[in-house]
RONU-220729 format. One record per residue: residue in three letters; x, y, z of N, C-alpha, C in turn. Coordinates in Angstrom, 1 decimal. Example, Ala and Ser with C-alpha at 12.3 -4.5 7.8 and 13.67 -1.06 7.14 Angstrom:
BEGIN
[site 'Ala' [13.2 -5.7 7.8] [12.3 -4.5 7.8] [13.2 -3.3 7.8]]
[site 'Ser' [12.8 -2.2 7.1] [13.7 -1.1 7.1] [12.9 0.0 7.9]]
//
This chain:
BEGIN
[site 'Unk' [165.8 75.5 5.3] [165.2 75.4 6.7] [163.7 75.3 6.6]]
[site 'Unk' [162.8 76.0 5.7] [161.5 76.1 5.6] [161.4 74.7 5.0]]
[site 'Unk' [162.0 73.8 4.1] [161.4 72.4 3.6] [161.8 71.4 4.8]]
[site 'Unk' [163.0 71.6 5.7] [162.9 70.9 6.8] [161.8 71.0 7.8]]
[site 'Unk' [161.6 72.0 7.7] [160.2 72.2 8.7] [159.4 71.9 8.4]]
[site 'Unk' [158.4 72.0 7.3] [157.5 71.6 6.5] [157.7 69.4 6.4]]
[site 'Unk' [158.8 69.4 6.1] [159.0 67.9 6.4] [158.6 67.2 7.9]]
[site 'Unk' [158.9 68.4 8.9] [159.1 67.7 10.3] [157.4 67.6 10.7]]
[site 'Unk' [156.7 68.7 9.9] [155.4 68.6 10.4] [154.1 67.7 9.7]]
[site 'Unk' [154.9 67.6 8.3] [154.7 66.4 7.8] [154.3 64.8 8.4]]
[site 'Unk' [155.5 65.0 9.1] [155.6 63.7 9.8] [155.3 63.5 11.3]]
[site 'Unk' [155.1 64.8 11.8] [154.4 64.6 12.9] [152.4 64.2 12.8]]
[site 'Unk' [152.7 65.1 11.7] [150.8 65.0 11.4] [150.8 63.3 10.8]]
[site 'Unk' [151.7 62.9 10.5] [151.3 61.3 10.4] [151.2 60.4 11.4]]
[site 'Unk' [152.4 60.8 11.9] [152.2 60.0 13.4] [151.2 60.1 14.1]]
[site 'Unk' [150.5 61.5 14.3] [149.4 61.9 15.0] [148.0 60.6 14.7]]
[site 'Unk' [147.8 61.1 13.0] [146.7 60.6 12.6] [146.6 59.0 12.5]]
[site 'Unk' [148.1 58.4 12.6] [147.8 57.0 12.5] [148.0 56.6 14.2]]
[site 'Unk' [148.0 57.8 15.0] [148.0 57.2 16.8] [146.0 57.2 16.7]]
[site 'Unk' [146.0 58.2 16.1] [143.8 58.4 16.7] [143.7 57.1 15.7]]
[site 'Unk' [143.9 56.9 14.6] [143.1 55.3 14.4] [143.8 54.1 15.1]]
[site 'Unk' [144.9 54.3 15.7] [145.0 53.0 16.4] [144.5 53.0 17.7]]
[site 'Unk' [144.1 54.7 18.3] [143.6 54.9 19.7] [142.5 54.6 20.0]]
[site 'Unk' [141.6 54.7 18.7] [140.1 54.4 18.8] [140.2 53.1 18.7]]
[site 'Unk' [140.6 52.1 18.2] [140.7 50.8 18.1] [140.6 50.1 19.9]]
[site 'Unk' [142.1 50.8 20.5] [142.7 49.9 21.4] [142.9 51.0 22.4]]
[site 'Unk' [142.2 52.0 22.3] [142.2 53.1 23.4] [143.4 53.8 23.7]]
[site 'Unk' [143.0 54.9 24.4] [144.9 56.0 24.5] [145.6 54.8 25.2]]
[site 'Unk' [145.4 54.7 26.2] [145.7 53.6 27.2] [146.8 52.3 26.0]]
[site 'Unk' [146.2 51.9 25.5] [146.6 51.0 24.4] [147.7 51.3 23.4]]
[site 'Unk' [148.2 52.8 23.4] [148.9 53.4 22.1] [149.7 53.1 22.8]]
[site 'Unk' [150.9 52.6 22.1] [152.5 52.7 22.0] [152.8 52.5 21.0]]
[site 'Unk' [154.2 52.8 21.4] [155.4 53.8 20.6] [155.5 52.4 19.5]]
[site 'Unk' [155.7 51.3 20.0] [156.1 50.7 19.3] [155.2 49.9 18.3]]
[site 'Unk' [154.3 49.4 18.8] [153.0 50.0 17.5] [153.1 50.6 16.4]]
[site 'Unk' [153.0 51.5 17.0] [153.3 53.2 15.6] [154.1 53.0 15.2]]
[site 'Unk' [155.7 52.7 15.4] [157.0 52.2 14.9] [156.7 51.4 13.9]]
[site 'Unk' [156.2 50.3 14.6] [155.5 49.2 13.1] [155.1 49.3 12.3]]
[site 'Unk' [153.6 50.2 12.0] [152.8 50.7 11.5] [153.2 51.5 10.7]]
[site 'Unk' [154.1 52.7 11.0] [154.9 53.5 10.1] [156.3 53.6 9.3]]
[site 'Unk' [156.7 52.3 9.8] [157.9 52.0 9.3] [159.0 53.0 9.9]]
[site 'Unk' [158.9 53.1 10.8] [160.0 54.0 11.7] [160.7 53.8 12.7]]
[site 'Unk' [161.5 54.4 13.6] [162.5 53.6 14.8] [161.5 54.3 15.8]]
[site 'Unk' [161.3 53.5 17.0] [160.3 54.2 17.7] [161.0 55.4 18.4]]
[site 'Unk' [162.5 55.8 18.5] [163.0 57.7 18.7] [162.3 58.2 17.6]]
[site 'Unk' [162.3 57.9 16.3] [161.7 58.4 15.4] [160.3 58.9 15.4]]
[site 'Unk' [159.3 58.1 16.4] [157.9 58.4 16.4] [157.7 59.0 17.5]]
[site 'Unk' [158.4 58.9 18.4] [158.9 59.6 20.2] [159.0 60.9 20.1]]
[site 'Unk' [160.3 60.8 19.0] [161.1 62.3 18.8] [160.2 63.9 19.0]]
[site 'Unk' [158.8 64.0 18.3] [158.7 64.9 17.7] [157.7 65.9 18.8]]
[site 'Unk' [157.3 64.8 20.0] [156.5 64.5 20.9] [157.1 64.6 22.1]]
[site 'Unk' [157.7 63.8 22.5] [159.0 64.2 23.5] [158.8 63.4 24.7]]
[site 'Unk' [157.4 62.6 24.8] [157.0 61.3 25.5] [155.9 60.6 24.9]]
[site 'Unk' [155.2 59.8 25.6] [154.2 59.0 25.2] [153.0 59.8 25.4]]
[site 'Unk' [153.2 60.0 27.0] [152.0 60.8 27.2] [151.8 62.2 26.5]]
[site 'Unk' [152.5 62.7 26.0] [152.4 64.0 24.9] [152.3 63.4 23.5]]
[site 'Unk' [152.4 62.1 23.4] [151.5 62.1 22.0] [149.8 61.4 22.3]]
[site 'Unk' [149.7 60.6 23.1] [148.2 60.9 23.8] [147.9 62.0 23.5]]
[site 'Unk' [148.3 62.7 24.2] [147.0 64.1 24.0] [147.4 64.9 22.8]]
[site 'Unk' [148.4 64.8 22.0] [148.2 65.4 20.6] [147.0 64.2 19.7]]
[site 'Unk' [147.1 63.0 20.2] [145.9 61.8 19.4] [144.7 62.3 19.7]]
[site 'Unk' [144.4 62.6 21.3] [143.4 63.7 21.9] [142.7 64.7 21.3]]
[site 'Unk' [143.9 65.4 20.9] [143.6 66.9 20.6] [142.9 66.9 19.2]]
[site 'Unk' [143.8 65.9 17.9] [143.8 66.0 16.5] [142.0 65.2 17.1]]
[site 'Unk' [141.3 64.1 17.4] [140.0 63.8 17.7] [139.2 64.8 17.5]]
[site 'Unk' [139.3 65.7 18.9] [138.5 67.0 19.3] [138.3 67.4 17.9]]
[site 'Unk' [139.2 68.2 17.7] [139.6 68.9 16.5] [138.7 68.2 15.2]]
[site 'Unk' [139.1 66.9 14.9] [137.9 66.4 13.9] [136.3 66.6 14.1]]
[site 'Unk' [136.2 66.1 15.7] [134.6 66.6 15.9] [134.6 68.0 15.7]]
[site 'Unk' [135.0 68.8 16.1] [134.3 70.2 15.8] [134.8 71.1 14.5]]
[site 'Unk' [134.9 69.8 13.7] [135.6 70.1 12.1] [134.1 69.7 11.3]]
[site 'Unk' [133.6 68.7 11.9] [132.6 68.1 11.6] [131.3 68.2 12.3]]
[site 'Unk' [131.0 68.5 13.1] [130.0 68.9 14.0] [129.6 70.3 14.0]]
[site 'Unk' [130.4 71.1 14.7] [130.3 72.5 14.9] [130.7 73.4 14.0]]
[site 'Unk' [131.7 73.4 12.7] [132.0 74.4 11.8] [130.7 74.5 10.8]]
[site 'Unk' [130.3 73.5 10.8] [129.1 73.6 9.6] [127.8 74.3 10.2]]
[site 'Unk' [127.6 74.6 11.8] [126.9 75.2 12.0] [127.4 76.7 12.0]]
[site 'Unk' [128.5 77.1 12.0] [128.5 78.7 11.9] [128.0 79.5 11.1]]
[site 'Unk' [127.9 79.2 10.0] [126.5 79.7 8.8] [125.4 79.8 9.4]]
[site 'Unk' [125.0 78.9 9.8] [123.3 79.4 10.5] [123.3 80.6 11.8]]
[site 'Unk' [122.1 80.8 12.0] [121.5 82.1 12.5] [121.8 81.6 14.2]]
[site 'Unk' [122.4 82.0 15.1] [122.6 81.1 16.4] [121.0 80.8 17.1]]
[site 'Unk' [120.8 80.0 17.4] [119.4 79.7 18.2] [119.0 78.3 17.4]]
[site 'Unk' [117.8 78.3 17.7] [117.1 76.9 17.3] [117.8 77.0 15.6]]
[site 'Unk' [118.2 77.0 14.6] [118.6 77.2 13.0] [119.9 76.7 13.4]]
[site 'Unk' [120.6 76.9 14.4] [122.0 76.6 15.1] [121.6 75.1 15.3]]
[site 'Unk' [121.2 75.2 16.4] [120.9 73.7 17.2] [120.6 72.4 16.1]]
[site 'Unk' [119.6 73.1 15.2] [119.3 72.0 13.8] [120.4 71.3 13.5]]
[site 'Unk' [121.2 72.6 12.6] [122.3 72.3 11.9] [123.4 71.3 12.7]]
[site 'Unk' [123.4 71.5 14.1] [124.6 70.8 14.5] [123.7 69.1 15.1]]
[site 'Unk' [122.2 69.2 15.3] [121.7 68.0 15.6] [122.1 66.9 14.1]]
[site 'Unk' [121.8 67.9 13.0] [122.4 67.0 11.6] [123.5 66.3 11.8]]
[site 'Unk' [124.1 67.3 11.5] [126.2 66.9 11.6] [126.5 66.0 13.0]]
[site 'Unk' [125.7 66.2 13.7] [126.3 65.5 15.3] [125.8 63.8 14.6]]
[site 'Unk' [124.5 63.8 14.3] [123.9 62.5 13.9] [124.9 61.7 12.2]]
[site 'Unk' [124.9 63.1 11.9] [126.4 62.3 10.4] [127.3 61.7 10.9]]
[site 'Unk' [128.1 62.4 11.9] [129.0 61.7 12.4] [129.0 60.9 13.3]]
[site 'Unk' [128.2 60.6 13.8] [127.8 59.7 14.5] [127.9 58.0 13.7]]
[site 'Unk' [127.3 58.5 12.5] [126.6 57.2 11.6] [127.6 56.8 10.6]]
[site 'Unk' [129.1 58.2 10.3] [129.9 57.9 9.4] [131.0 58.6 10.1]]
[site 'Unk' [131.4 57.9 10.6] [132.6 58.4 12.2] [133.6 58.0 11.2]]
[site 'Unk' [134.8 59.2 11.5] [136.0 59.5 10.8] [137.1 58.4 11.5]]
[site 'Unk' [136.5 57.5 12.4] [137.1 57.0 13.4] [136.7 55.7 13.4]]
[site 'Unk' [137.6 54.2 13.7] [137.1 52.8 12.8] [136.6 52.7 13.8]]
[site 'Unk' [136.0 53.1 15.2] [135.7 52.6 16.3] [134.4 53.3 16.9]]
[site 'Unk' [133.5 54.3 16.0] [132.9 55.4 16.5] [133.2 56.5 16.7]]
[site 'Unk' [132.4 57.2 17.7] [133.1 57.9 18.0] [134.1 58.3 19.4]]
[site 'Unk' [135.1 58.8 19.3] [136.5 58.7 19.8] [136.5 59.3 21.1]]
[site 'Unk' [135.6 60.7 21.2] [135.1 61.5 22.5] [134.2 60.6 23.2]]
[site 'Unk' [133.4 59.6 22.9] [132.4 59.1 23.5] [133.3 58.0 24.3]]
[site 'Unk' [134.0 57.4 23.3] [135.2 56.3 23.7] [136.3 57.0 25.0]]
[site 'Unk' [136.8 58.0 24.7] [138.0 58.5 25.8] [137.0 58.5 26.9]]
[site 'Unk' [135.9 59.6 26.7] [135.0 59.8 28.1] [134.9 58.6 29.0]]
[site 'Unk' [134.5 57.3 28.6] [134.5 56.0 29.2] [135.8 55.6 29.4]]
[site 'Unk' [136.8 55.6 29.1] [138.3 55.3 29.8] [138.5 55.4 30.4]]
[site 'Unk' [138.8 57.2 30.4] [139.5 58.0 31.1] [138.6 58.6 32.1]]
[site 'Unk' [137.4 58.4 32.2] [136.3 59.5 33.5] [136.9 58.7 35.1]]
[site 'Unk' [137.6 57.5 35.1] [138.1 57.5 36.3] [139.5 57.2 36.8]]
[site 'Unk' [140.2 58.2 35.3] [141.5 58.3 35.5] [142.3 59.7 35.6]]
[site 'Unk' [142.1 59.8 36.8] [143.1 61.6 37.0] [144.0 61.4 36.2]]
[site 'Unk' [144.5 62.4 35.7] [145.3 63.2 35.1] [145.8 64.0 33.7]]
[site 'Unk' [146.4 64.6 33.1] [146.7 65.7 31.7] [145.8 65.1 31.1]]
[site 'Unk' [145.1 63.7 30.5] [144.5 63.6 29.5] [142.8 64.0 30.0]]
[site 'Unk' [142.5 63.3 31.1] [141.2 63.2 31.4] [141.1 64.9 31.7]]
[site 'Unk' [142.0 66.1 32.1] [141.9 67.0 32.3] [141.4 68.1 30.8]]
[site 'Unk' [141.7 67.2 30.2] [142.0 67.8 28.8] [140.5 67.5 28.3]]
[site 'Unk' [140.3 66.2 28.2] [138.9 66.3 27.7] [137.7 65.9 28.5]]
[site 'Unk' [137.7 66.8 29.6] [137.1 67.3 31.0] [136.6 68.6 30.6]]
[site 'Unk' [137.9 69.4 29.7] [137.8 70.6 29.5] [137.1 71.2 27.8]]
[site 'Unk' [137.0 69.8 27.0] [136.8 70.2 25.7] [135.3 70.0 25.7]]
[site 'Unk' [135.0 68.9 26.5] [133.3 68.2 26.6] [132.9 69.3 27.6]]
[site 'Unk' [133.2 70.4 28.5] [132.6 71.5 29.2] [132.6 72.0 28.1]]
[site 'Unk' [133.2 72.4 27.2] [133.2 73.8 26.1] [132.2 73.8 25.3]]
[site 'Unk' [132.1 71.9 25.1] [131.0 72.0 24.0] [129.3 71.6 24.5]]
[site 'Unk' [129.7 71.5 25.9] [128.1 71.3 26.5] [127.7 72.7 26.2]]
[site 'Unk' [128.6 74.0 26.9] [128.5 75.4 26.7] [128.1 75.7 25.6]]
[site 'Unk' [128.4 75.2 24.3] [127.8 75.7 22.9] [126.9 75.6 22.8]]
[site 'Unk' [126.2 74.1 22.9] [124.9 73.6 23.3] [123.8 74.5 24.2]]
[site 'Unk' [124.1 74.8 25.4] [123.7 75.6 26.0] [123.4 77.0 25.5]]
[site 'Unk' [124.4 77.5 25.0] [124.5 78.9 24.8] [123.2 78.8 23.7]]
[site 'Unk' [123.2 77.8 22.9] [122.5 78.2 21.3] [120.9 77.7 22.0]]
[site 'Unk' [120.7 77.2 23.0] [119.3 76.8 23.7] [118.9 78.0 24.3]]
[site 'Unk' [120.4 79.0 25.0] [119.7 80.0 25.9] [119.3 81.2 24.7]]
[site 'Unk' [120.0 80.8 23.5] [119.7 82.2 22.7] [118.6 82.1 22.1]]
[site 'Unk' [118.2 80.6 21.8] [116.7 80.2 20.9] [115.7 80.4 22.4]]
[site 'Unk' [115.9 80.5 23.2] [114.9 80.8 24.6] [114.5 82.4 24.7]]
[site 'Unk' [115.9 83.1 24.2] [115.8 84.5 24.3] [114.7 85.0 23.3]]
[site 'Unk' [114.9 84.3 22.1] [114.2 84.9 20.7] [112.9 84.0 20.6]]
[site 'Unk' [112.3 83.6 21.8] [111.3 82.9 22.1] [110.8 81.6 21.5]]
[site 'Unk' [112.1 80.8 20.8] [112.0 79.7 20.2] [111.8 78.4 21.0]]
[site 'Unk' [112.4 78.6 22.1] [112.0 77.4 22.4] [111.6 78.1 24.0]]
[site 'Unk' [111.0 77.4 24.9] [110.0 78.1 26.3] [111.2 77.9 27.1]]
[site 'Unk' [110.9 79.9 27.8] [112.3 80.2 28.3] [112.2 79.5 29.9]]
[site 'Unk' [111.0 78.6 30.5] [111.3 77.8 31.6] [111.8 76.7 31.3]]
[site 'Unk' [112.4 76.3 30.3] [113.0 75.0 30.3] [114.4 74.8 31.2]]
[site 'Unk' [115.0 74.0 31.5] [116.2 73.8 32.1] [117.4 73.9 30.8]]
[site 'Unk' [118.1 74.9 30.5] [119.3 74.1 29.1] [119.9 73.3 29.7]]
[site 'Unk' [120.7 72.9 30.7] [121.4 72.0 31.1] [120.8 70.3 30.7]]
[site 'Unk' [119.3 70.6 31.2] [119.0 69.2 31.0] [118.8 69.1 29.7]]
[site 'Unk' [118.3 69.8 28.9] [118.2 69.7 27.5] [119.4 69.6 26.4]]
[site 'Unk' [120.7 70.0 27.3] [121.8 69.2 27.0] [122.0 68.3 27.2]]
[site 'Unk' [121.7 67.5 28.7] [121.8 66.4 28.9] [121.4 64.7 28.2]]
[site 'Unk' [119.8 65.7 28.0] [119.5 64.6 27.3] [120.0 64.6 25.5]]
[site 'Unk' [120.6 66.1 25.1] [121.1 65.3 23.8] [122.0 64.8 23.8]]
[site 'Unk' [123.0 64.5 24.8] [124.5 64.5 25.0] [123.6 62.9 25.1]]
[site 'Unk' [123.0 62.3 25.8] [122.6 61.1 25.8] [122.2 60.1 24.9]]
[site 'Unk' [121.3 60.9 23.9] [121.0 60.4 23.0] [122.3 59.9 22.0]]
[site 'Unk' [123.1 60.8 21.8] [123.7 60.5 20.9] [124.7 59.2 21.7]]
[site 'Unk' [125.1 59.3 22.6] [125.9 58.7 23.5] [125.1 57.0 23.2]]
[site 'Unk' [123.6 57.0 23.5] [123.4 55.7 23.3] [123.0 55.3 21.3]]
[site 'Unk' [123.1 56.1 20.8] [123.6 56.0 19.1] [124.7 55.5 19.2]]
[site 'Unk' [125.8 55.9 19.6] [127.1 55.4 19.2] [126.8 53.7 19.9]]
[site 'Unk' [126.7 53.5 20.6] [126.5 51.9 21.2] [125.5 51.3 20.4]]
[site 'Unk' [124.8 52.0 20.0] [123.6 51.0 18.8] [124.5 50.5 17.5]]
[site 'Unk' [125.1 52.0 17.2] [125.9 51.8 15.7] [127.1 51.0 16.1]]
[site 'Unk' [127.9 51.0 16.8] [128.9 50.4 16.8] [129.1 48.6 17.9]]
[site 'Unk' [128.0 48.7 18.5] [127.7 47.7 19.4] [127.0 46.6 18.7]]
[site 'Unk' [125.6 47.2 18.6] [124.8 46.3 18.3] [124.4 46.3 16.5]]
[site 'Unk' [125.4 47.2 15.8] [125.3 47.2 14.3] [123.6 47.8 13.7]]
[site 'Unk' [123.3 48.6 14.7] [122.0 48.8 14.5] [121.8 50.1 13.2]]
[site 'Unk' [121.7 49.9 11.9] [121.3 50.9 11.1] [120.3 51.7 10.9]]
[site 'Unk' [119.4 52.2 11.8] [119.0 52.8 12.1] [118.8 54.1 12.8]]
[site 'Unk' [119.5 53.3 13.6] [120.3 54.1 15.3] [120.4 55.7 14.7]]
[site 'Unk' [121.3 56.0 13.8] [121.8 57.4 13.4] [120.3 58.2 13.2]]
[site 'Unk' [119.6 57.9 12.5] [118.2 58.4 12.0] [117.1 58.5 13.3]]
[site 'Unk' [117.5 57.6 14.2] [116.6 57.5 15.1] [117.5 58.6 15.6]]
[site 'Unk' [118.2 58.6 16.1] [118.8 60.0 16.9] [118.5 61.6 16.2]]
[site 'Unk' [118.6 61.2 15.5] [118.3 62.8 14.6] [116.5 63.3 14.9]]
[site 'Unk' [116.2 62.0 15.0] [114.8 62.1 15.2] [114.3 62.3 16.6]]
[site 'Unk' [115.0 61.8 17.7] [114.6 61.9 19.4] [115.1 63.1 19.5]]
[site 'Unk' [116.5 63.6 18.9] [117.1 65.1 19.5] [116.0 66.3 18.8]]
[site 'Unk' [115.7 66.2 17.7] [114.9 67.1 17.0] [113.3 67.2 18.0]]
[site 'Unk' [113.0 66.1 18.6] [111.9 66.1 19.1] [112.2 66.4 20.5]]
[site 'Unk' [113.2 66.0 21.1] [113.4 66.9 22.2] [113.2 68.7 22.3]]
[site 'Unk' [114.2 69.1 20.9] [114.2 70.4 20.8] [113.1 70.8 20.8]]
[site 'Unk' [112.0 70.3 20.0] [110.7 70.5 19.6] [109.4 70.7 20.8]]
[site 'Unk' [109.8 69.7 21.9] [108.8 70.3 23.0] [108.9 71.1 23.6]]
[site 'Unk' [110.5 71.5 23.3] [110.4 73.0 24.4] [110.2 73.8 23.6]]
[site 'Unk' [109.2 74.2 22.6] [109.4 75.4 21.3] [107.6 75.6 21.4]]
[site 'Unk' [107.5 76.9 21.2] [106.5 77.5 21.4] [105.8 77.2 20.3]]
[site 'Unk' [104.1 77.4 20.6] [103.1 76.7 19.5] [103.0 78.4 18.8]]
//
């Protein structure tokens, strides 16, 4: 029973990871069953099966995404001290992956947000709710470097999320648009300097 299981999750975690590189390609919108069937040499009940529709492997392609950004983004900041030492550490890793995206297409959150932002329903709801969570970390680590007087406690954090959520947002269209090698470095460099004017002399 335990090697059947271990087999079934096996094979779900493949299906999963070969839907996010075909979803970044050709978008959730774009994934089918039968694709993946191709792709994996399987009968498409076989790629269906484990999922139970299409639209529930969408948001498992969704989810496994998320899950890589804050595999890559946000766990490497838990070591550091929360506040501005926080904000650094994830300005780094946000701009790494930015420049070396786990994804043939960029990045995947930046990509769904443009799909899906004017499409109701389970998915857009889903990462509606992941991109609130992680503006919130952003936030939180601005209001706690505000508290410990790191950065000037009249700033707005929202907007100071704003604008890094931007920056990186127009990184990903340099890097993957316009092939701009730079783009990554320059972003590490506008977000650090953002942080920078709101920080006490």
């Amino acid at each position: 029973m335990r090697r059947s299981a271990d087999e079934a999750q096996r094979t779900r975690d493949r299906i999963v990871a070969t839907a996010v590189t075909q979803a970044s390609g050709a978008g959730l919108s774009g994934l089918t069953i039968g694709s993946l069937a191709e792709t994996l040499g399987m009968s498409k009940a076989g790629v269906v099966g484990p999922f139970g529709s299409r639209a529930a492997l969408q948001l498992a392609a969704l989810t496994r995404a998320m899950d890589l950004f804050t595999a890559a983004v946000v766990a490497p900041s838990r070591t550091a001290r929360p506040g501005l030492e926080c904000l650094h550490v994830v300005i780094d890793r946000w701009c790494d992956y930015l420049a070396d995206s786990p994804f043939p297409n960029g990045c995947f959150v930046t990509a769904a947000s443009c799909e899906l932002d004017g499409q109701p329903g389970e998915l857009r709801t889903f990462l509606q709710d992941a991109v609130r969570r992680w503006r919130a970390f952003l936030r939180t680590q601005i209001e706690t470097a505000q508290s410990a007087g790191q950065i000037a406690a009249e700033l707005d954090p929202d907007r100071l999320v704003s604008h890094l959520s931007g920056i990186a947002m127009a990184a990903n269209q340099e890097i993957q648009l316009l092939d701009d090698p730079e783009a990554a470095a320059r972003a590490r460099d506008l977000m650090r300097a953002v942080v920078a004017r709101g920080r006490h002399r």
